[in-house]
TIMI-2910 file (N, C-alpha, C, CB; in pm, 1 decimal, decimal comma, always signed):
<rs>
+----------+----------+----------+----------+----------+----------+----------+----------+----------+----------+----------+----------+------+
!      n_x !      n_y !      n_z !     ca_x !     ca_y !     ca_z !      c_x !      c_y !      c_z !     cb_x !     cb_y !     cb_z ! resn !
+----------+----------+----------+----------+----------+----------+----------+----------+----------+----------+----------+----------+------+
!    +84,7 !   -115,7 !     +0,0 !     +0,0 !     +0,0 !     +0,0 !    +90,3 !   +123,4 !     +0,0 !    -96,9 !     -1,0 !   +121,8 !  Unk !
!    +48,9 !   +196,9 !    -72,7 !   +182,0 !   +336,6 !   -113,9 !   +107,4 !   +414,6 !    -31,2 !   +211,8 !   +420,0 !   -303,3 !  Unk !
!   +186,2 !   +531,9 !    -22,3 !   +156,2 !   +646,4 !   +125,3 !    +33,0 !   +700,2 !   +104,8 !   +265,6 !   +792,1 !   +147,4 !  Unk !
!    -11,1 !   +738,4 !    +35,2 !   -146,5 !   +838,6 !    -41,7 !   -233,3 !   +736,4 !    -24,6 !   -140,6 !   +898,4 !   -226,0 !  Unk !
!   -253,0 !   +609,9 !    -45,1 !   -321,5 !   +540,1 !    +11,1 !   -358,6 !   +515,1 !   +143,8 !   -294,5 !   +473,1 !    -23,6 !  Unk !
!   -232,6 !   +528,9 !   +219,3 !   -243,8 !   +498,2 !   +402,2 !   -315,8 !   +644,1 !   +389,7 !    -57,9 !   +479,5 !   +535,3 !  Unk !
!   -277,4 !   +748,7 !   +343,1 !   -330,9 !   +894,3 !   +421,2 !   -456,3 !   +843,7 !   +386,4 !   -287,1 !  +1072,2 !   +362,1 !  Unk !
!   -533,7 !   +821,0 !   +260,3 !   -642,2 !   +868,7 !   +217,6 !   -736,8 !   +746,0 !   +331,7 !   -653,8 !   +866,5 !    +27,7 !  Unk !
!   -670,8 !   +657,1 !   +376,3 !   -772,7 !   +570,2 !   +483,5 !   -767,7 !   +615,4 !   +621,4 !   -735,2 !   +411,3 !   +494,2 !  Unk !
!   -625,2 !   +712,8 !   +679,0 !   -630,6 !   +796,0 !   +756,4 !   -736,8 !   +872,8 !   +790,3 !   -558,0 !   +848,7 !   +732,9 !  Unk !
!   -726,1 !   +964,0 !   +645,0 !   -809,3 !  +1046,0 !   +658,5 !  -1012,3 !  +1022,8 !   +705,5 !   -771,1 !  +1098,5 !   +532,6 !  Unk !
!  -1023,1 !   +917,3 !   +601,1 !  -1145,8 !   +887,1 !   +585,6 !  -1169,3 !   +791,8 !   +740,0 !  -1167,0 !   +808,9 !   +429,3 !  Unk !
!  -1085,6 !   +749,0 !   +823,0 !  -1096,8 !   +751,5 !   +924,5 !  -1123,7 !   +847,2 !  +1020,2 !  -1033,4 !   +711,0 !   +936,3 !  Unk !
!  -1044,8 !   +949,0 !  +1034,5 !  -1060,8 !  +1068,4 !  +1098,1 !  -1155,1 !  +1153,4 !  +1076,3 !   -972,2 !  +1127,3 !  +1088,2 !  Unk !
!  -1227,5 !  +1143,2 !   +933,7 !  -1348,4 !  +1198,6 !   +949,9 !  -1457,2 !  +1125,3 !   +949,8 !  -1365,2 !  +1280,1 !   +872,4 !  Unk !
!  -1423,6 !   +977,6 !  +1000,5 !  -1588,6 !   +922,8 !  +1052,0 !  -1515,4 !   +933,1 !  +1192,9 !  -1673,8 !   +728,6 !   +991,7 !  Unk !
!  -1504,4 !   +918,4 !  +1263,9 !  -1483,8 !  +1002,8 !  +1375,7 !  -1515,8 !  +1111,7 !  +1416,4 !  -1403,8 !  +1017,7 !  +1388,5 !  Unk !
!  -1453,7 !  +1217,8 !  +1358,4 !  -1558,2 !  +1347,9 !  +1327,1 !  -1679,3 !  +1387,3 !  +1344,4 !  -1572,4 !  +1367,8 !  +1232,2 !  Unk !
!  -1729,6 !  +1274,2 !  +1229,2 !  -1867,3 !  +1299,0 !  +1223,9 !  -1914,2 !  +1202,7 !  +1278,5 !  -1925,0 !  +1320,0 !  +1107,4 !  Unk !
!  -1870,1 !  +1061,7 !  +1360,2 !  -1926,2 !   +993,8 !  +1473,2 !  -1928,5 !  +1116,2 !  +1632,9 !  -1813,2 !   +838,4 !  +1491,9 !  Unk !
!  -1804,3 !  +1216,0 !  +1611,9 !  -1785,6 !  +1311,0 !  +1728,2 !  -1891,9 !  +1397,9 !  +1763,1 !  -1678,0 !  +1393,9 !  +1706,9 !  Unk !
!  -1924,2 !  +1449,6 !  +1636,4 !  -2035,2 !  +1599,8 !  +1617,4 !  -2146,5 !  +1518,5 !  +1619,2 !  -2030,6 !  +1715,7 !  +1455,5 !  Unk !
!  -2185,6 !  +1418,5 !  +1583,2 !  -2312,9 !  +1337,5 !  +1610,6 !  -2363,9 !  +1296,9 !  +1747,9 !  -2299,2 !  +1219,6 !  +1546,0 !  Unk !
!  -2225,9 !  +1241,5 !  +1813,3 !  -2254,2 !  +1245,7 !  +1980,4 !  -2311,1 !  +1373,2 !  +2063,8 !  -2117,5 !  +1220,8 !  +2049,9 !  Unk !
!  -2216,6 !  +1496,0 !  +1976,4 !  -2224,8 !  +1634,5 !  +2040,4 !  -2338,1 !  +1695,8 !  +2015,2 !  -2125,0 !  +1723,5 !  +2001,9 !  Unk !
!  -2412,9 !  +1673,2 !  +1892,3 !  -2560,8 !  +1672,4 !  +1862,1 !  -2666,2 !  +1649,4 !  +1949,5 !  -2583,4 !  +1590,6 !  +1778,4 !  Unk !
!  -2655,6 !  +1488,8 !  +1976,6 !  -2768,0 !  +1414,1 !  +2028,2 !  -2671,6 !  +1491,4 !  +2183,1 !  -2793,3 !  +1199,4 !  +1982,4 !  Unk !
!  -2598,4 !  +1521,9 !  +2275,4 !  -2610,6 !  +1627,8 !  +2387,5 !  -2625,7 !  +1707,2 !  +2408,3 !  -2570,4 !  +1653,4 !  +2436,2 !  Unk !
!  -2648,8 !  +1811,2 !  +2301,3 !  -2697,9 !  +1917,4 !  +2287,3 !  -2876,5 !  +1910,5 !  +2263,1 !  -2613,7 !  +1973,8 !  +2180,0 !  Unk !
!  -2917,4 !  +1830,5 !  +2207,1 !  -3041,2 !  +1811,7 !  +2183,1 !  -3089,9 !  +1744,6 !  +2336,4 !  -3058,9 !  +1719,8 !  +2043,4 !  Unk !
!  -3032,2 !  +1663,7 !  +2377,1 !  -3069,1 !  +1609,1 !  +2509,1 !  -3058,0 !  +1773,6 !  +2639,2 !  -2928,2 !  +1452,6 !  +2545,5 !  Unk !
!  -2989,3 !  +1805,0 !  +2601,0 !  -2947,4 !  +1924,6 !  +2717,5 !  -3075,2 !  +2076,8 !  +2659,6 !  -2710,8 !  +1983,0 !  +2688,8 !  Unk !
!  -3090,4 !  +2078,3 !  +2547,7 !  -3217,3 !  +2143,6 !  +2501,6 !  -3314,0 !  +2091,7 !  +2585,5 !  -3255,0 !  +2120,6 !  +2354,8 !  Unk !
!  -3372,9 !  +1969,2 !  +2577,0 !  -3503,0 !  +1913,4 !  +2622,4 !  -3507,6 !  +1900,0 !  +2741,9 !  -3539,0 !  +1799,4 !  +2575,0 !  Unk !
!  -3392,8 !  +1951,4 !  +2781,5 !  -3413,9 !  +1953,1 !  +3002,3 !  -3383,7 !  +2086,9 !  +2999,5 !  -3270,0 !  +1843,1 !  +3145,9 !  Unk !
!  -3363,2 !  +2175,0 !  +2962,2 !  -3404,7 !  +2356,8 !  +2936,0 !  -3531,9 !  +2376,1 !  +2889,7 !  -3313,2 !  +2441,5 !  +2816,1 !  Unk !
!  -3590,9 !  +2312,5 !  +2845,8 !  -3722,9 !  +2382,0 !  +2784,2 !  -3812,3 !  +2289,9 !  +2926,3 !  -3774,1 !  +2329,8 !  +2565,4 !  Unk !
!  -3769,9 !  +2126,6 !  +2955,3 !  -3861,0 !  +2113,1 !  +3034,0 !  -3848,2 !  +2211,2 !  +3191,4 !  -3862,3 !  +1962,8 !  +3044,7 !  Unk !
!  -3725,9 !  +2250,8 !  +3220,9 !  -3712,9 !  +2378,9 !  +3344,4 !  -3742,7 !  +2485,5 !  +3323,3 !  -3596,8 !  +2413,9 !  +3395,5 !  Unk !
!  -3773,9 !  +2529,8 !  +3166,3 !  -3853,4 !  +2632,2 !  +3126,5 !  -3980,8 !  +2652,6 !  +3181,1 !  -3867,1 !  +2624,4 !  +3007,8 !  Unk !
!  -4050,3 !  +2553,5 !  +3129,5 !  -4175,4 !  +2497,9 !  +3138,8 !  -4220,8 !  +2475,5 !  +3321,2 !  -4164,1 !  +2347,8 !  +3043,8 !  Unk !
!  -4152,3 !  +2411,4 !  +3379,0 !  -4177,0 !  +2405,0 !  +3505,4 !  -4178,5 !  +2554,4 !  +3559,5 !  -4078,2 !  +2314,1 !  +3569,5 !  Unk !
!  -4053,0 !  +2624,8 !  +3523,5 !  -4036,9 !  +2773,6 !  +3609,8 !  -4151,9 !  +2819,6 !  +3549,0 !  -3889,8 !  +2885,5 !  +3587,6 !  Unk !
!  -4201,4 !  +2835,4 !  +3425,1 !  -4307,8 !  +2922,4 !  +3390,1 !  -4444,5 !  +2851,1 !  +3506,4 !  -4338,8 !  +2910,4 !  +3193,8 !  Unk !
!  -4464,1 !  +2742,0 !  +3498,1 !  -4575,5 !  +2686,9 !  +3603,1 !  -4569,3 !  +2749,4 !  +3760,9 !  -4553,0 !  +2515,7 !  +3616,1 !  Unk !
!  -4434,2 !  +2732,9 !  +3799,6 !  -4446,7 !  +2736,9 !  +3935,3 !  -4469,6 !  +2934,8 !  +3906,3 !  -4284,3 !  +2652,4 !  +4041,9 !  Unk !
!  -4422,5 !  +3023,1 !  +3853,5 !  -4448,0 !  +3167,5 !  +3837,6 !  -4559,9 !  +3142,1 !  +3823,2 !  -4387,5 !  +3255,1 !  +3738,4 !  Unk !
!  -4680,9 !  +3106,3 !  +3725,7 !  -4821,8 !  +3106,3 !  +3703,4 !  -4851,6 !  +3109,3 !  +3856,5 !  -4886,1 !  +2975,1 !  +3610,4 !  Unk !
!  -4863,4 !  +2978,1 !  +3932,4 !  -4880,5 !  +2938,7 !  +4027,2 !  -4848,5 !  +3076,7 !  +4165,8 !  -4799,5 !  +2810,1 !  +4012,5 !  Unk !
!  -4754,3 !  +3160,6 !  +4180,0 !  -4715,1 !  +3237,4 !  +4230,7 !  -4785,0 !  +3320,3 !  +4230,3 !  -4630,4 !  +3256,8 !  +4209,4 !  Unk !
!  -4804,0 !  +3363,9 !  +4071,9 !  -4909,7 !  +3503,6 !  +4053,3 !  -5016,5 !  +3474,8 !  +4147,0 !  -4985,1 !  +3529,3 !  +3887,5 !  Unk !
!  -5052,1 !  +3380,0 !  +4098,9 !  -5247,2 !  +3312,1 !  +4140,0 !  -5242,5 !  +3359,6 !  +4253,9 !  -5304,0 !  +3117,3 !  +4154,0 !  Unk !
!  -5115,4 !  +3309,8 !  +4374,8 !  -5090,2 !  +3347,6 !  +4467,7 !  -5110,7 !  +3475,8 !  +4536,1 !  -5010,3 !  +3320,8 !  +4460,1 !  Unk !
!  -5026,5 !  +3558,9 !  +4515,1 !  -5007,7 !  +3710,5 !  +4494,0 !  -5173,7 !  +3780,9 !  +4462,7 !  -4888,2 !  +3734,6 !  +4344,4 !  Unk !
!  -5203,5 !  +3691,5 !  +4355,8 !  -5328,7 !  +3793,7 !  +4382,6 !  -5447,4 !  +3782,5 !  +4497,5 !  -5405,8 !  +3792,7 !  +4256,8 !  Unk !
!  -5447,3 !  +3643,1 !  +4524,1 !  -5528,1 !  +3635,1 !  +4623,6 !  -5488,7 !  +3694,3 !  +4793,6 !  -5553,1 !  +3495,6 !  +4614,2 !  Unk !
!  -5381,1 !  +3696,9 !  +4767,5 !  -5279,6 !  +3745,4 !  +4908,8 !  -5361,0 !  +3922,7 !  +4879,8 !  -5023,9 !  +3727,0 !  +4876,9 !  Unk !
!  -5326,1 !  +3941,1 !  +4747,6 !  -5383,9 !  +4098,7 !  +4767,4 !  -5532,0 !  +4101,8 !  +4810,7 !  -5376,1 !  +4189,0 !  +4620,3 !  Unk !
!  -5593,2 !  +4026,5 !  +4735,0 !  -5727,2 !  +4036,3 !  +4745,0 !  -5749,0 !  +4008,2 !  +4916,5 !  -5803,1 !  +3924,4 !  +4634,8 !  Unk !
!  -5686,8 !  +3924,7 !  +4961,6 !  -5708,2 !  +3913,2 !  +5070,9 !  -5693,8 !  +4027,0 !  +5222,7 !  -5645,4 !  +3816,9 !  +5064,2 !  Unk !
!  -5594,4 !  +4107,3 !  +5155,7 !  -5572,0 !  +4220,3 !  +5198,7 !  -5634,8 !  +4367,7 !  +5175,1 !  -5472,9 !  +4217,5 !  +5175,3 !  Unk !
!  -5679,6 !  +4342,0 !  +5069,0 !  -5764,8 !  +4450,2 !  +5032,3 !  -5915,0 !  +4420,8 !  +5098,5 !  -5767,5 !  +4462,5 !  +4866,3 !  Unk !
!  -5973,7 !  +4332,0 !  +5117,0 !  -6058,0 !  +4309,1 !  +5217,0 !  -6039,9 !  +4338,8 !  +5371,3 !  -6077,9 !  +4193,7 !  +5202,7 !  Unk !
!  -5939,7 !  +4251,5 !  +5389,0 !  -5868,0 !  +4287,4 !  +5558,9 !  -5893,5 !  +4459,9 !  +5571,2 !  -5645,2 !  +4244,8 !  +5571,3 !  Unk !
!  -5840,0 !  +4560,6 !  +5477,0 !  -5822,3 !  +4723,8 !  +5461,4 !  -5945,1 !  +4711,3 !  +5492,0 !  -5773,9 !  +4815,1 !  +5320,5 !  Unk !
!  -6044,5 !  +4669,6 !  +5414,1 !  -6191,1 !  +4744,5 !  +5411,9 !  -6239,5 !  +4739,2 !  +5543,8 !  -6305,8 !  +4676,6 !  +5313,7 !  Unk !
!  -6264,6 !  +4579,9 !  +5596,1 !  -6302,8 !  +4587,0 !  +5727,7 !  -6232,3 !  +4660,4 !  +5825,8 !  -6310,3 !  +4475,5 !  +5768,7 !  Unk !
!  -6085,5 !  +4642,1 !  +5823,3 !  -6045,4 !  +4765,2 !  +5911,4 !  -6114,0 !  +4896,8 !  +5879,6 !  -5895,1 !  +4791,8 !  +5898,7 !  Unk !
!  -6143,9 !  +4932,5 !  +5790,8 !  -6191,5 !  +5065,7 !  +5774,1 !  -6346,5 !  +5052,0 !  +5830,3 !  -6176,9 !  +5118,1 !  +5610,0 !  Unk !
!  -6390,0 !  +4963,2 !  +5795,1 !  -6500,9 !  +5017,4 !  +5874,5 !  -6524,4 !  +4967,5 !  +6008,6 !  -6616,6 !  +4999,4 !  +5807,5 !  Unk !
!  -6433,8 !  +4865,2 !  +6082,2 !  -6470,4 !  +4901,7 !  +6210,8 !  -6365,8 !  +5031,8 !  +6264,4 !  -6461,6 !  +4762,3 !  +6304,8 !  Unk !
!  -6253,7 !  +5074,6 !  +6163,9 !  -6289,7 !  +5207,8 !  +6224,3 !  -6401,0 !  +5283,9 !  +6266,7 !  -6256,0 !  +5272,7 !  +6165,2 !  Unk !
!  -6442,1 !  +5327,0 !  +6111,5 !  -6553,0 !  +5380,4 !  +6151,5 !  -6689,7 !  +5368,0 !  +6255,4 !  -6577,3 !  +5382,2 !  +6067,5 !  Unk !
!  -6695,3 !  +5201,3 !  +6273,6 !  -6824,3 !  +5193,9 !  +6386,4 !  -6741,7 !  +5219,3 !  +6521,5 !  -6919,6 !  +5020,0 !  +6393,0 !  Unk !
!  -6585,0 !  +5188,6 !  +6538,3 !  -6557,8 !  +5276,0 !  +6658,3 !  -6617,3 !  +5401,4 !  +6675,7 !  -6431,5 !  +5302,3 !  +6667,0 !  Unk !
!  -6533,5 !  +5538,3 !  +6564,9 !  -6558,2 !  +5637,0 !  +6575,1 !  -6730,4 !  +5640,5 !  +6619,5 !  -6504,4 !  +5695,0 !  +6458,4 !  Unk !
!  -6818,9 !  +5595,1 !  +6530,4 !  -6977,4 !  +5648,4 !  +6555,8 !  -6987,6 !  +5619,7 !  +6717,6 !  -7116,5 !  +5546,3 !  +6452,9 !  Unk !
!  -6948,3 !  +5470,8 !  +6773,2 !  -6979,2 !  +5490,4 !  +6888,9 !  -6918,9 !  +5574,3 !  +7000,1 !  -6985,4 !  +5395,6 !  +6916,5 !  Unk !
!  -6838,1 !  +5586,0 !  +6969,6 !  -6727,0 !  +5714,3 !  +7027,9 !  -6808,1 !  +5790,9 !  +7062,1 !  -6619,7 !  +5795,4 !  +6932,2 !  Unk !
!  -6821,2 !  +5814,9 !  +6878,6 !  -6891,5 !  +6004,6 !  +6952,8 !  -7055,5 !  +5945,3 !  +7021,3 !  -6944,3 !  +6187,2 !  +6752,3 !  Unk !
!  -7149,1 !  +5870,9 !  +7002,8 !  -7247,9 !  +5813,6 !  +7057,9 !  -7279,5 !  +5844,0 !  +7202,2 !  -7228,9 !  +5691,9 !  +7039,2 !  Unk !
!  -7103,0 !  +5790,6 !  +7244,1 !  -7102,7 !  +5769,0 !  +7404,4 !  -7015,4 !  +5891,4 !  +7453,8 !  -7029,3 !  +5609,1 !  +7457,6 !  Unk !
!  -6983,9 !  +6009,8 !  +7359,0 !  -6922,7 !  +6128,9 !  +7440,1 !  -7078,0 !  +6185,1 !  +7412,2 !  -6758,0 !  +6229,6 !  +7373,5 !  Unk !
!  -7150,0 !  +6224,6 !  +7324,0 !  -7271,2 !  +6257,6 !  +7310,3 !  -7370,5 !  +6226,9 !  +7444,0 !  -7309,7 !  +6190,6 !  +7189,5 !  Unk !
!  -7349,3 !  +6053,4 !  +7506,9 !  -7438,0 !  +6061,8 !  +7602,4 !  -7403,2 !  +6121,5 !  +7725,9 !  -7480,1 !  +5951,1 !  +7622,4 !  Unk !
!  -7265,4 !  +6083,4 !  +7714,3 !  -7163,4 !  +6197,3 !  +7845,6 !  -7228,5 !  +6325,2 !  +7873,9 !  -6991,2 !  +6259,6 !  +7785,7 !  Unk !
!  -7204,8 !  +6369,5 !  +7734,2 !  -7260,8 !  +6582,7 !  +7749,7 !  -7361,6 !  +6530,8 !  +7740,5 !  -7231,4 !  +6743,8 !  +7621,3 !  Unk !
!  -7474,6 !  +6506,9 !  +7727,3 !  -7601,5 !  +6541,2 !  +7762,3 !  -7677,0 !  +6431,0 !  +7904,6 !  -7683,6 !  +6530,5 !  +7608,8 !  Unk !
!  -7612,0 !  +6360,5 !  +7941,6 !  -7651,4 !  +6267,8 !  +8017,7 !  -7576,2 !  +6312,1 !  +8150,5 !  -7623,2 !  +6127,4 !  +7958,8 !  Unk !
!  -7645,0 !  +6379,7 !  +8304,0 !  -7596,7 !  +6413,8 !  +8408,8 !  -7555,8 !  +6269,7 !  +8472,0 !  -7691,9 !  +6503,8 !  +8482,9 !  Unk !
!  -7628,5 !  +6128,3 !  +8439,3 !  -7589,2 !  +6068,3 !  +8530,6 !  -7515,1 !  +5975,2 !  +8468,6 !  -7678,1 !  +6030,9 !  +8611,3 !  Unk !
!  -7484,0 !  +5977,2 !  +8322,0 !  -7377,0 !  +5906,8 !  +8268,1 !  -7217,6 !  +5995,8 !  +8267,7 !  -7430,5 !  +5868,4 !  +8116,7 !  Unk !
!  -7225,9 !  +6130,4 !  +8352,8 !  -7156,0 !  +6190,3 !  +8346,0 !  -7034,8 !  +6108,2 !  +8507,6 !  -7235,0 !  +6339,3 !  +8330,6 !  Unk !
!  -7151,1 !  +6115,4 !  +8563,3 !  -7132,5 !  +6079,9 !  +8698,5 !  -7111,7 !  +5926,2 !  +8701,1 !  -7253,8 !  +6126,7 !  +8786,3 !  Unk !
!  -7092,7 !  +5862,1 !  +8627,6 !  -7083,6 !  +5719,1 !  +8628,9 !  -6908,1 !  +5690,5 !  +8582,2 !  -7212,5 !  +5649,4 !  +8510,1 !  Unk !
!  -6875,9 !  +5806,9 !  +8530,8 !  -6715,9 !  +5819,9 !  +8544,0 !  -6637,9 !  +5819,4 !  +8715,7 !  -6680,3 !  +5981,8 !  +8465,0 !  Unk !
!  -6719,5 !  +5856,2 !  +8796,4 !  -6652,7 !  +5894,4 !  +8925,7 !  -6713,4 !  +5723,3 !  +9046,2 !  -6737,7 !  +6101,2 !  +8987,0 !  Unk !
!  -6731,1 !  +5641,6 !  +8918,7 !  -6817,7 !  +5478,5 !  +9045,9 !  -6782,8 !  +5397,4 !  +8909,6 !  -7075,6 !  +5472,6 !  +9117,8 !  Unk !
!  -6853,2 !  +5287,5 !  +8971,6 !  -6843,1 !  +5170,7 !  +8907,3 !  -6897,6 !  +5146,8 !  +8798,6 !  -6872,9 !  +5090,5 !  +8968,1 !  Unk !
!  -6885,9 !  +5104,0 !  +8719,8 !  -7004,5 !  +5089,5 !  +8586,8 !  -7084,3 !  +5053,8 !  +8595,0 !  -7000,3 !  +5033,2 !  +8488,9 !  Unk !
!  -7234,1 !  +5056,1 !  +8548,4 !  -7373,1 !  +4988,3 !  +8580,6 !  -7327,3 !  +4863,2 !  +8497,3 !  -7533,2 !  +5076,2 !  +8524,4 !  Unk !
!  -7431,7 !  +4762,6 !  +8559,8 !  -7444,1 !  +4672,3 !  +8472,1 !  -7489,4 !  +4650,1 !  +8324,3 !  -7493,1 !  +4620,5 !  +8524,5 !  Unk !
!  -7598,9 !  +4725,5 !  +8309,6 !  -7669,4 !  +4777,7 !  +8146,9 !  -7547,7 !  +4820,4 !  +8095,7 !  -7800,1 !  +4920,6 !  +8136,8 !  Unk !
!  -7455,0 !  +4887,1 !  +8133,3 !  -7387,8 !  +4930,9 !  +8046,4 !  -7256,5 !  +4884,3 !  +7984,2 !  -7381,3 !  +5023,2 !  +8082,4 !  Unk !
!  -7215,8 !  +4745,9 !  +8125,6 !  -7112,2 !  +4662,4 !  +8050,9 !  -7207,8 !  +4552,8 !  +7981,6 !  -6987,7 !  +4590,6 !  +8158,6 !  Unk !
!  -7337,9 !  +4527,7 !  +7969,0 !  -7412,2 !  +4462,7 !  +7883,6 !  -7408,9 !  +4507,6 !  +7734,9 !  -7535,0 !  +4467,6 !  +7933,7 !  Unk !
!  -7441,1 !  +4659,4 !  +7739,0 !  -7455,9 !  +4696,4 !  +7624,1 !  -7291,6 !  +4718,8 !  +7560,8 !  -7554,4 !  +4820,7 !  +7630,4 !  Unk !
!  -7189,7 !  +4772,5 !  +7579,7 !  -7065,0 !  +4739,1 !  +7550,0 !  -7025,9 !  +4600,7 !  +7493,8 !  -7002,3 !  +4761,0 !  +7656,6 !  Unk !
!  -7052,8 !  +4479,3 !  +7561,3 !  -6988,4 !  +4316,4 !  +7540,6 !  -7105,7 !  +4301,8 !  +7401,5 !  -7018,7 !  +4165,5 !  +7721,0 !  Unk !
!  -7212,7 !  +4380,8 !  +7325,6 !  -7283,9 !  +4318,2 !  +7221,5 !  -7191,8 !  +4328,6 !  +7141,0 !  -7409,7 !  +4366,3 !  +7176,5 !  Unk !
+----------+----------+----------+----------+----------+----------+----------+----------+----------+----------+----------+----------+------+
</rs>
């Protein structure tokens, strides 16, 4: 076998190799694609999942606000209710300086 012969089976060796090489490097790259898109896919789920979250956390809070706001407000009304009965009431005035009636830790505990 003369030299140009050994190269040319060299060669044609070395490039199925090659292209046995880039074929391996293919099918890992394609394998390493399909576990990126499936952690794609998961991160996009578990974010969906988060939002859903988030909004109900708000919603949930934006309710919590409201009722705080309005038992503010039924504080305040009774507030002024019971400074109202103060000034005009001589003997609810005088019920600051004794004990509390009973009617009136009744009507308070409703």
């Amino acid at each position: 076998m003369d030299l140009i012969s050994q190269i040319k089976i060299i060669a044609a060796v070395l490039a199925g190799l090659l292209v046995a090489g880039l074929g391996l490097y293919i099918a890992w790259l394609r394998s390493e694609l399909l576990q990126k898109k499936k952690q794609l896919e998961d991160s996009r789920r578990e974010a969906s999942g988060l939002a859903l979250e988030i909004e109900a956390n708000r919603r949930g809070l934006a309710e919590r606000e409201a009722e705080k706001e309005r038992l503010a407000g039924e504080k305040a009304a009774l507030a002024a209710k019971l400074e109202e009965v103060y000034q005009n009431d001589p003997e609810a005035r005088a019920w600051g300086d004794g004990d509390c009636p009973d009617g009136v830790i009744a009507c308070l505990r409703k």
